[in-house]
C-alpha positions, 0 to 999 in steps of 0.5 A: 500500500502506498505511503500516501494511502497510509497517511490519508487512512490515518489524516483524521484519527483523534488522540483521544483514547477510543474508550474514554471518548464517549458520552457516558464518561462520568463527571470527575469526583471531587479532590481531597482537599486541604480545607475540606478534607485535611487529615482523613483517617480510614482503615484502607488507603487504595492508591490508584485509580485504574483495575487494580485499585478499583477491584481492590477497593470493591473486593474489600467491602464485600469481604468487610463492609464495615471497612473505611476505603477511600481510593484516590486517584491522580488524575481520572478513573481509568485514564492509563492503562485501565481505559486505553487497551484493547479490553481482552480479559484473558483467563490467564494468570501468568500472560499464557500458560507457556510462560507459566509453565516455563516459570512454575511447572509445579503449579500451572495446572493450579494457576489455570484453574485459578484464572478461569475461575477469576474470569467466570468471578468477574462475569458473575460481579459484572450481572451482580452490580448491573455493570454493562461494559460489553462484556462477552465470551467470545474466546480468542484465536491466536494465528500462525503468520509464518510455516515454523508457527504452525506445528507451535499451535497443533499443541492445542489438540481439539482447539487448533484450527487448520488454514480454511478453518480460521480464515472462515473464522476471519478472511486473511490472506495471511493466516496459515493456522490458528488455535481458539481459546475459549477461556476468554472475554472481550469488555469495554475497558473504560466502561469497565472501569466506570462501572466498578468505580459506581459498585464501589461507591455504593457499597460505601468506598470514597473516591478522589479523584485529581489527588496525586499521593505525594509521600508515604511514611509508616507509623506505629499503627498507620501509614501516613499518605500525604497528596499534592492537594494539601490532604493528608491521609492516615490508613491503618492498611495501604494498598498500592496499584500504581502500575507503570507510574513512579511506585511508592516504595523505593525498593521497587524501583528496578522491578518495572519498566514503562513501556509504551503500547499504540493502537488504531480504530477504524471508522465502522465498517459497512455490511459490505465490509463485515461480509468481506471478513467474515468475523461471526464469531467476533472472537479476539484475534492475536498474532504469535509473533514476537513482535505481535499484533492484537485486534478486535471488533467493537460493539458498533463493528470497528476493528481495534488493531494494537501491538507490535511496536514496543516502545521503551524511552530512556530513564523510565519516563513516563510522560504524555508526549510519548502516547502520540508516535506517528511513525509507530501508528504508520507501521500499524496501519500499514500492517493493517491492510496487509492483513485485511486488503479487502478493506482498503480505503477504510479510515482511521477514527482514533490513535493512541498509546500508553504506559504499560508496567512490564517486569521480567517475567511478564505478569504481576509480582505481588508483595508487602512493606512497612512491617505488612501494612502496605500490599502491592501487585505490579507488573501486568505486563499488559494482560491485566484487564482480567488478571488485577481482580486476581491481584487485588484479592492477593493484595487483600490477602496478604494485608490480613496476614492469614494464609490462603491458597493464593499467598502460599503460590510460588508466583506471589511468594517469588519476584521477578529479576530487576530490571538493571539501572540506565544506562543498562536497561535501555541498552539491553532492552533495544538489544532485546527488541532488535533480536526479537525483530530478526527471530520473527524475519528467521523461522523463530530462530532465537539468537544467543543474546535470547537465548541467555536470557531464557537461561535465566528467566527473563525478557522484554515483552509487552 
């Protein structure tokens, strides 16, 4: 397709996160401020206003009603990662069962079960609070692009879908084979998240927004939270989901990194245009590439298309002018009509990034501070949609301090390797980037930097 074509399909798309740009957005709450609301004690300070924290503060009055919670939030509910992704709420506790089993063998059939139970209790609270965010088992289709991948998805037995089969599913020339997991939903991500925050509050949870936490100090029988409004915050527990942003705890400061994701939506597509495609099943689809694409259908038929690029900016930064890259939204577009030739001529509504929270093994570590009065779950690595519900009861968990099935896992009680401090990380992270772009262009091929880092447990991903 030629360059021309691509910069005319991509002249209109707005900044604006698709999700967030919608009419049902709520009004933001109000502040903690110093004059009103100076000195605020609760007994659970959730900081973070995206899944984690909204799931946190949620699960913690049905366990306790009587609990005080108040959650605040920087900026606006689900504003980040939590209203920016491609909304697929995967089952998965550990970003795929292969990178589980390749991290904790002893426990992944364990960690399956855990997850699709996590899934079927997030459908189950979506029908208890009456939340309508879109939510559908539609499953998801991974595809082979490439000869070497297909022999990788026959593993899926019964699930494996040949050539005609999966591109009955969806009309690419590009698919050799796919596999379907049923194990999977799709939601509206901002909806989602407004939705929680509503069940939230009617259970008696108090919401700030536009309250940043500033500094956290323990106490003898409170932690301390002061906010850039003035406010100051003292809770007898802490839960922290801050996700890609600067943590509070500065011994966390080496175990993630911002890494910056980018997707395009379409304008809706015609009769003509779905006909074209096929897509009955409206299923999630997925690339197994390293360098992979997402893509998916929205309520009103247009097709989000995330992924590939991986874009990490030196020192850690995250920042508002990195969610806008023109060149990364190029390659997306033009990797678009590769695989949907069909549909050329169709347009660009919306074009966006975000921060996600990598760590080295690519889903959430989980953990405590300040003598078990704060609990943290970080490193979603971007399949946190589903997965933060599950990362919030471990949060809660922990800051009963009994033990239950899932602090006892291996994957709670073990971090992940750090990340090394700049210049390190940038240069092994681009290293890394570049030697996942050439085993994608050689059969799969992993050279001996990927290789060594197999060796010892960790990588790059988003």
């Amino acid at each position: 397709m030629r360059s021309s074509d691509i910069r005319q399909s991509l002249a209109l798309a707005s900044a604006t996160p698709f999700w967030l740009d919608s009419d049902t957005r709520p009004a933001p709450r109000p502040a903690l401020l110093a004059d009103r609301n100076t000195d605020l004690d609760t007994d659970l300070a959730v900081v973070g206003g995206g899944f984690s924290g909204l799931w946190t503060a949620l699960l913690a009055k049905e366990r306790h009603p009587d609990r005080r919670v108040i959650l605040v939030e920087a900026e606006r509910l689900g504003w980040a990662a939590s209203g920016r992704n491609g909304g697929f709420a995967d089952s998965s506790l550990t970003h795929g069962r292969e990178n589980g089993a390749s991290r904790f063998p002893d426990e992944i059939e364990l960690l399956d079960k855990l997850g699709v139970e996590n899934l079927n209790e997030i459908q189950s609270t979506l029908t208890r609070y009456g939340i309508d965010c879109d939510f559908a088992r539609t499953g998801t289709i991974s595809v082979a692009l490439q000869p070497h991948q297909v022999d990788f998805l026959r593993v899926a037995g019964d699930r494996f879908l040949d050539r005609d089969q999966v591109r009955a599913r969806l009309n690419s020339p590009t698919y050799l084979a796919g596999a379907h997991d049923p194990d999977a939903a799709l939601v509206d991500p901002a909806r989602l998240a407004w939705g929680l925050a509503q069940a939230a509050e009617g259970l008696g949870v108090t919401i700030a927004e536009h309250t940043r936490v500033t500094g956290m100090t323990g106490r003898r029988n409170a932690v301390e939270l002061t906010t850039d409004t003035g406010s100051t915050i003292r809770a007898r527990q802490v839960a922290l989901g801050t996700n890609a942003f600067a943590p509070l705890l500065r011994r966390l400061k080496l175990y993630t990194v911002p890494v910056y994701d980018h997707v395009l939506v379409t304008e809706p597509l015609t009769d003509g245009q779905m006909a074209s495609i096929g897509w009955d099943g409206r299923e999630g689809f997925a690339d197994i590439n390293n360098q992979f694409h997402y893509y998916r259908l929205t309520a009103d038929n247009r097709i989000l298309w995330g992924g590939y690029d991986a874009i990490y900016h030196f020192g850690r930064h995250v920042r508002t002018e990195y969610d806008q890259r023109p060149e990364t939204f190029a390659r997306l577009a033009e990797h678009f009509f590769t695989t949907f030739p069909q549909l050329a001529g169709l347009s660009f509504t919306h074009a966006w990034g975000g921060a996600i929270d990598t760590c080295t093994r690519f889903f959430a570590f989980f953990g405590t501070a300040l003598h078990g009065k704060v609990a943290y779950a970080l490193g979603y690595t971007g399949l946190g949609v589903a997965a933060t519900r599950f990362g919030a009861n471990v949060m809660l968990d922990l800051l009963s301090g009994e033990p239950t099935q899932r602090t006892q896992l291996q994957i709670v009680r073990h971090r992940p390797l750090p990340f090394p401090p700049e210049p390190l990380a940038w240069l092994g992270i681009q290293a890394t980037r570049a030697a996942l772009a050439r085993a994608d262009e050689h059969a799969g091929h992993r050279n001996l930097w990927l290789r060594t880092l197999d060796r010892f447990g960790v990588g790059f991903d988003s």
